[in-house]
C-alpha positions, 0 to 999 in steps of 0.5 A: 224800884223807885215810888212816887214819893208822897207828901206827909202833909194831907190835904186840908190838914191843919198845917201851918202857913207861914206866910198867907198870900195878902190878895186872896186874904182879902177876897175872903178865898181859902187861906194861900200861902204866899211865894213872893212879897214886894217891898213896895207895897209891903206885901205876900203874893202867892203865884197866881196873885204875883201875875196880876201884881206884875201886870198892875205894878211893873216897876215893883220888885218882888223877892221869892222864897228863895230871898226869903232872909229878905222877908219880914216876919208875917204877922201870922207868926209875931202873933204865934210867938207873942201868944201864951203858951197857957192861955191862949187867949193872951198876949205874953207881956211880962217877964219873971227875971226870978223864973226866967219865963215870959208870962201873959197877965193871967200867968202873973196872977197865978203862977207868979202872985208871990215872986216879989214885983221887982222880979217882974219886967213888963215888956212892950213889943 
């Protein structure tokens, strides 16, 4: 006998987004994730909001999740990766070519004051 599958993910859970739709951003609304993007105006459109988009803009073109290779990475994400894995607070923006890590300025200081400067690359991103 078959059930009605679920999904694992409850209601407003602390799931992640990869990608929050731009207008409902704006208006302060809850946080929508986004299932379009138009090159044009360089930005994500949940479903609701691509409707309005199409009607306003009819000569844009925008790309589904099903294009989804063709997206830009959103900057939700650039500023997960670029984020230190220790101090959350900061940016990652050196690399300890002894250790092998990317490392924020505090890592620097604690974790790496006695690799010798030389060893250390700041990166820029």
């Amino acid at each position: 006998m078959a059930t009605k599958s679920q999904s694992s993910v409850e209601p407003r859970s602390n799931e992640v987004k990869d990608y929050i739709c731009n207008t409902c951003e704006d208006q302060n609304t809850v946080e929508t994730s986004a299932n379009f993007y138009c090159k044009q105006c360089e930005r994500f459109h949940c479903g609701n909001c691509i409707h309005l988009h199409g009607k306003l803009f009819a000569k844009h073109n925008s790309i589904g999740r099903v294009d989804i290779d063709k997206w830009p990475c959103s900057k939700k994400v650039v500023d997960f990766l670029q984020t230190c894995d220790v101090h959350k607070e900061r940016k990652i923006d050196h690399f300890c070519n002894l250790r092998k890590q990317l490392c924020c300025p505090l890592c620097v200081s604690d974790q790496h004051r006695y690799v010798l400067f030389s060893c250390l690359v700041i990166i820029t991103i």
